[in-house]
C-alpha positions in Angstrom: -6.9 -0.7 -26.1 -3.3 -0.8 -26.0 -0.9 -2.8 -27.6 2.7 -3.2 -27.1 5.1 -1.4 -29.1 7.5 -2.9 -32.1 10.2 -2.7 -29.6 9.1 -4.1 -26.7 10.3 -7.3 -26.6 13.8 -5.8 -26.4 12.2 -3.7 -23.4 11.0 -6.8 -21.5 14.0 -8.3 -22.2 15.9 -5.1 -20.2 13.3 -4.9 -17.4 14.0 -8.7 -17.0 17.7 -8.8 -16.8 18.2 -5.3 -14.8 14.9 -4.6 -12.9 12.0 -7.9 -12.2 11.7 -10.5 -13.5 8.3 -12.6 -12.5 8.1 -16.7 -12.4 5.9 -16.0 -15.7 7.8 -13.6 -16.8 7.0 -9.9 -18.1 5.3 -11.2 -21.4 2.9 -12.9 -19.6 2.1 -10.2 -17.0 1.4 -8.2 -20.4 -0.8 -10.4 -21.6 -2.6 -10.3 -18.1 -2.9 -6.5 -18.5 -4.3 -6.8 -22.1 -6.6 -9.0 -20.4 -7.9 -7.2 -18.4 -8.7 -4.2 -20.4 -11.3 -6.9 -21.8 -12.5 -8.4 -19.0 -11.9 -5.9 -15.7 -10.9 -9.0 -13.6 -7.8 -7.5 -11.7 -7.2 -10.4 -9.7 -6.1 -12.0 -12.7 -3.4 -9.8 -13.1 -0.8 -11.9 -10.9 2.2 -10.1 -8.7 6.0 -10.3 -8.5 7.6 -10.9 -5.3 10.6 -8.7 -3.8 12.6 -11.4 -4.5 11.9 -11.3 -8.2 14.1 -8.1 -8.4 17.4 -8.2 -9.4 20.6 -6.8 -7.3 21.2 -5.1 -5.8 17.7 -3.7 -5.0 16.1 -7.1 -4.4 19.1 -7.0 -0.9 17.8 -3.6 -0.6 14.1 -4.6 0.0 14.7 -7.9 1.5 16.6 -6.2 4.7 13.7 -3.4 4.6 11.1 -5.9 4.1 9.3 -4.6 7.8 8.9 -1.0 6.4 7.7 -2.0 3.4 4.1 -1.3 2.4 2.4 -0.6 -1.0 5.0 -2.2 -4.2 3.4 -1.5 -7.6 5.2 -0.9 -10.8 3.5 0.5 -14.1 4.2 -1.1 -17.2 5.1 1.3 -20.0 1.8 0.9 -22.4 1.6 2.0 -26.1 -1.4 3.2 -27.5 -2.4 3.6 -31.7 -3.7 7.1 -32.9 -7.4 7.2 -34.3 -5.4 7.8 -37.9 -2.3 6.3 -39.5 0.7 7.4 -38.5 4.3 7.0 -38.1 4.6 10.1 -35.2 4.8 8.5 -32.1 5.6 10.2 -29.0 7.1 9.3 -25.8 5.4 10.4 -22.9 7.5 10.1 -19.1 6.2 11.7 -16.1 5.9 11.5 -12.7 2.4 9.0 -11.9 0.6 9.7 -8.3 2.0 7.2 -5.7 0.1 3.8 -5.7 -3.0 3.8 -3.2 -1.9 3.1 0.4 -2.7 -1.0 1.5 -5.9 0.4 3.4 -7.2 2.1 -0.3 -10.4 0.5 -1.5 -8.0 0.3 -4.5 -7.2 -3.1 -3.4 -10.3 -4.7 -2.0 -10.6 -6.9 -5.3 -6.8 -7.7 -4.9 -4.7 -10.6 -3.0 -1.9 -8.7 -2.3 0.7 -9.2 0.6 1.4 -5.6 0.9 5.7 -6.5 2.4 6.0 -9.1 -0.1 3.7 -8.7 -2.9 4.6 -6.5 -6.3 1.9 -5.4 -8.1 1.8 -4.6 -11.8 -0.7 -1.8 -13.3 -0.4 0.9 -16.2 0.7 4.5 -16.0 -2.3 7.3 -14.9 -4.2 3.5 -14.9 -4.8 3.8 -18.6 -5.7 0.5 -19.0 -9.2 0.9 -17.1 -12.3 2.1 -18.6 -12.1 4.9 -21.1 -15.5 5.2 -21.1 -16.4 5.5 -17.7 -13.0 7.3 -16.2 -13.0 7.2 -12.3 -10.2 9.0 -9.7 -7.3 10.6 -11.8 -7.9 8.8 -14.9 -10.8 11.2 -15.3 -8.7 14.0 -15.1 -6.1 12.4 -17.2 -7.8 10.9 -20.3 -8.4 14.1 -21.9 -4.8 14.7 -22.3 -4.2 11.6 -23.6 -7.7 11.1 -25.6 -6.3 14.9 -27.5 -3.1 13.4 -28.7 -4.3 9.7 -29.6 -6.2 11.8 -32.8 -3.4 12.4 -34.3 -0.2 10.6 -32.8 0.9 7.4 -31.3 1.5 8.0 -27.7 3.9 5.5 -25.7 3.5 6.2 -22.0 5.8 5.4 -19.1 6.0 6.9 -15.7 9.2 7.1 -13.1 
């Protein structure tokens, strides 16, 4: 299971003042994601709104708000190595796009797909390790390799 990094409350704090920032804030939409790597109860896992994002993009989406569709944003996620270690690395790449509003992705989800922000983790590394479905199962092996010997923190652009 992940858990957030010794840093991250100075990340929140940046994502909240420059990016989103939720009703709940982003402490409690990381809680939610914690959550649900427990219980696999999406639905509890509650979504921004366009006009939770700060300026100038929240003008940007507000006047394109007719051509918007899917809005999902992955949380960076940290992740402890099988041994102790202070070797952490930093992991940044480029996740596939979020499933399109007709995806069976979102048939456990209440999600206005114009209005609607949805939260999740990068390559979806909060669902099952055990039982890996879609890219995850392509993914995890990568990330499963360097977890036995490194910390890995993992964010996507």
């Amino acid at each position: 299971m992940f858990s957030l990094h010794p840093n991250h409350p100075n990340i929140i704090k940046t994502l909240e003042s420059q990016f989103i920032h939720p009703k709940n804030g982003l402490t409690a939409t990381y809680q939610q994601l914690t959550k649900y790597t427990k219980e696999r109860k999406a639905a509890d896992i509650l979504p921004a709104t366009i006009f939770d994002f700060q300026e100038p993009l929240k003008s940007f989406l507000i006047a394109n708000q007719d051509q918007l569709t899917t809005l999902a944003i992955d949380l960076p996620v940290y992740y402890q190595a099988q041994i102790p270690t202070s070797k952490t690395l930093m992991i940044c790449a480029m996740d596939p796009l979020p499933p399109i509003p007709t995806s069976p992705f979102w048939k456990d989800k209440t999600i206005r797909f114009n209005e609607d922000v949805g939260f999740w983790a990068p390559f979806s590394l909060i669902d099952n390790w055990d039982e890996p479905t879609g890219s995850m199962r392509s993914n995890l092996p990568f990330f499963k390799t360097l977890l036995k010997h490194v910390n890995i923190y993992v964010t996507d652009v």
